[in-house]
C-alpha positions as CSV (number, residue, x, y, z in Angstrom):
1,X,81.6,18.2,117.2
2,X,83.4,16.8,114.1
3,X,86.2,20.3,113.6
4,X,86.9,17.5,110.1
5,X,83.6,18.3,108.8
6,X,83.5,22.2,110.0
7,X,81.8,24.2,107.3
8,X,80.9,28.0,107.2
9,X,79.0,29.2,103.8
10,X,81.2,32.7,103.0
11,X,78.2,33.9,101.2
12,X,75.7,34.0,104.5
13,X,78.4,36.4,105.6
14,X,77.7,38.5,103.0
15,X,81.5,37.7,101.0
16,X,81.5,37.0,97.5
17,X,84.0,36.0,94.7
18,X,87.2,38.5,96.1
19,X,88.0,38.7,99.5
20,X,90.8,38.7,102.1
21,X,91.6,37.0,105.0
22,X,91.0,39.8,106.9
23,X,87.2,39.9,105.4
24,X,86.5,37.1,106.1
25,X,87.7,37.7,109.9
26,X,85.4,40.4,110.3
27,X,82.4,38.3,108.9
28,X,83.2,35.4,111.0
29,X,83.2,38.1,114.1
30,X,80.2,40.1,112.9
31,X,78.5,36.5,113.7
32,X,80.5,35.6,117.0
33,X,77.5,34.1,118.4
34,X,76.6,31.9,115.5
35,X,80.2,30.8,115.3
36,X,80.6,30.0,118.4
37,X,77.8,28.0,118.4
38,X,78.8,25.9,115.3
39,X,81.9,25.5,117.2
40,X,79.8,23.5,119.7
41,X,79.3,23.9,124.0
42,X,81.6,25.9,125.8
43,X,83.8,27.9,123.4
44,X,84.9,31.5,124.4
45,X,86.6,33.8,122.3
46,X,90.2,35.1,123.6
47,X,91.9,37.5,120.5
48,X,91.9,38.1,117.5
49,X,95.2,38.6,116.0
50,X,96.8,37.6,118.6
51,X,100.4,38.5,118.2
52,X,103.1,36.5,119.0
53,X,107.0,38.0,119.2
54,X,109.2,35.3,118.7
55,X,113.2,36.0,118.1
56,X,111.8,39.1,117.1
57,X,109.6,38.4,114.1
58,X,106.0,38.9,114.5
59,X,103.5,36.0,114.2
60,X,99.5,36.6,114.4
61,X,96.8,33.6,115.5
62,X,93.7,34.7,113.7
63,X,91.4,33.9,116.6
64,X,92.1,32.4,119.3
65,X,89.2,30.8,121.7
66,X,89.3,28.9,125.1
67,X,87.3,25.7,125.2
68,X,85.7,25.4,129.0
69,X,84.9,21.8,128.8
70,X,87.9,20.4,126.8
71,X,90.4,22.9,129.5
72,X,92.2,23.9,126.4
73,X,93.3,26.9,124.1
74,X,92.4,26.6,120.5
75,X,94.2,28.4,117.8
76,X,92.0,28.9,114.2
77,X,94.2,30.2,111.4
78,X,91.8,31.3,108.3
79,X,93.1,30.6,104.9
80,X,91.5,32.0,101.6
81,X,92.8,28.7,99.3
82,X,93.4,25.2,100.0
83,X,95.4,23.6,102.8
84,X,99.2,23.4,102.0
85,X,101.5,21.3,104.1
86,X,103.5,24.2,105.0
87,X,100.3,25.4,107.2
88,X,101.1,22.6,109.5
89,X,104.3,23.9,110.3
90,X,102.9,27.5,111.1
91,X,100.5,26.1,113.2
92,X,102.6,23.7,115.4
93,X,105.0,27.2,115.8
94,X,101.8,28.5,117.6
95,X,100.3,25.7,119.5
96,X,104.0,25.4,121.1
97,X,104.0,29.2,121.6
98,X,101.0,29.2,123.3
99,X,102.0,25.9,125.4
100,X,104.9,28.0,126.4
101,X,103.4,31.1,127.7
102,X,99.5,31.1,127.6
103,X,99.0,27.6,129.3
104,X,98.0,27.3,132.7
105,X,98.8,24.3,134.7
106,X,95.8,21.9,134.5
107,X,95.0,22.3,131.3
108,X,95.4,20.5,128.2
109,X,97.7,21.5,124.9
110,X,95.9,23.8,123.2
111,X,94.4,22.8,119.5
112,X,94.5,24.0,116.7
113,X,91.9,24.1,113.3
114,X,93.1,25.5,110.2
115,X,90.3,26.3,108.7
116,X,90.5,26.8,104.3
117,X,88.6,26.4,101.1
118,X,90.3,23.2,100.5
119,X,91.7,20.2,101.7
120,X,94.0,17.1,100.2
121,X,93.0,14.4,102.5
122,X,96.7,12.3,101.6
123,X,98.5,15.2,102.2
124,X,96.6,15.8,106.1
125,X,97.2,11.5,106.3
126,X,101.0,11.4,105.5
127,X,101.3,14.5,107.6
128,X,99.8,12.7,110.7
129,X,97.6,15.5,111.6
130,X,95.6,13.5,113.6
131,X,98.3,12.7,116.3
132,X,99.6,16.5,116.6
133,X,96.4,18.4,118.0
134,X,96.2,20.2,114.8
135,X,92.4,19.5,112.8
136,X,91.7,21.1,109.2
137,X,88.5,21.8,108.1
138,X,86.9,23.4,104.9
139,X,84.4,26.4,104.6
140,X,82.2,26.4,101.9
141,X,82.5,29.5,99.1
142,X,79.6,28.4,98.1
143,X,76.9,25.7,98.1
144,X,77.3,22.5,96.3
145,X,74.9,21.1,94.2
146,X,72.3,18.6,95.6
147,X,74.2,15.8,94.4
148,X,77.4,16.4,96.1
149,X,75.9,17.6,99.4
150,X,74.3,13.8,99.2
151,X,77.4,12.3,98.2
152,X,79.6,14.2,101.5
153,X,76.5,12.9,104.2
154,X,76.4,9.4,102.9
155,X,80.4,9.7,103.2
156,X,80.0,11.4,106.5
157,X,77.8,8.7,107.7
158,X,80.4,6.1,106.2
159,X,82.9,7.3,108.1
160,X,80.9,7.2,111.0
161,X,80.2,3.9,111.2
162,X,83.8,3.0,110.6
163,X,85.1,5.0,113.6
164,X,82.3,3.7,115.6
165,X,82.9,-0.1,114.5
166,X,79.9,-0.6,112.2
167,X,77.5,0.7,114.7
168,X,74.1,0.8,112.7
169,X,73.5,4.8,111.5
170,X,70.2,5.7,110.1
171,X,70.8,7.4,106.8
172,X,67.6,9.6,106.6
């Protein structure tokens, strides 16, 4: 599964215009099962709000899950507006945390998804995401017209082919 193309509709968890982080933590976990199953094969959930107590401050993961197939812990941290570069930061401070203390030997560095409303595709580029275990991925608040859900799956398929060297993709 792509975690760049992760997208959960707030509405089918029953959220509308105003909500909090914490709301939409306890919609996502009303509908564990169907999350983890987006999430793809071999997820299992860990904590939620898992603190961690570093130089005595207090820092929470919003969930936290175990991958069985990838050997690997993966941290989601849930924001209500767009990706901001300083998210990165907070999220390397937890994926080294948890590579600290929660790793065991044999598995991998844990991962982490910060999942938002929004995301600035430069800003995730000249951040080198890609090369730090950290993903982010949008949720939608609500859905798009036809015309852009068209527009994102013939750009999803684009960038298929380009990762996969211009493998031939049917676009249905």
């Amino acid at each position: 599964m792509d975690f760049k193309t992760v997208s959960y509709i707030l509405d089918f968890l029953g959220l509308k215009d105003r909500y909090l982080e914490k709301d939409l933590e306890d919609a996502i976990l009303r509908e564990l099962e169907n999350f983890l199953l987006e999430l793809g094969a071999g997820f299992t959930f860990v904590a939620r709000q898992k603190r961690l107590q570093i130089d005595n401050d207090d820092f929470y993961i919003d969930l936290l899950f175990y991958n069985r197939r990838l050997k690997r812990l993966v941290a989601i941290d849930l924001k209500l507006g767009d990706f901001k570069a300083a998210d990165k930061g907070q999220m390397e401070l937890y994926l080294r945390w948890l590579a600290k203390y929660e790793q065991e030997p044999g598995e991998a560095s844990p991962l982490g998804i910060i999942l938002c409303s929004g995301k600035k595709q430069e800003q995730i580029e000249l951040l080198e995401l890609d090369q730090t275990g950290i993903h982010v991925a949008e949720y939608l608040t609500e859905l798009p017209p036809k015309a852009v859900l068209q527009q994102k799956l013939h750009e999803a398929i684009r960038n298929s082919r380009q990762r996969f060297g211009g493998v031939q993709v049917e676009e249905g």
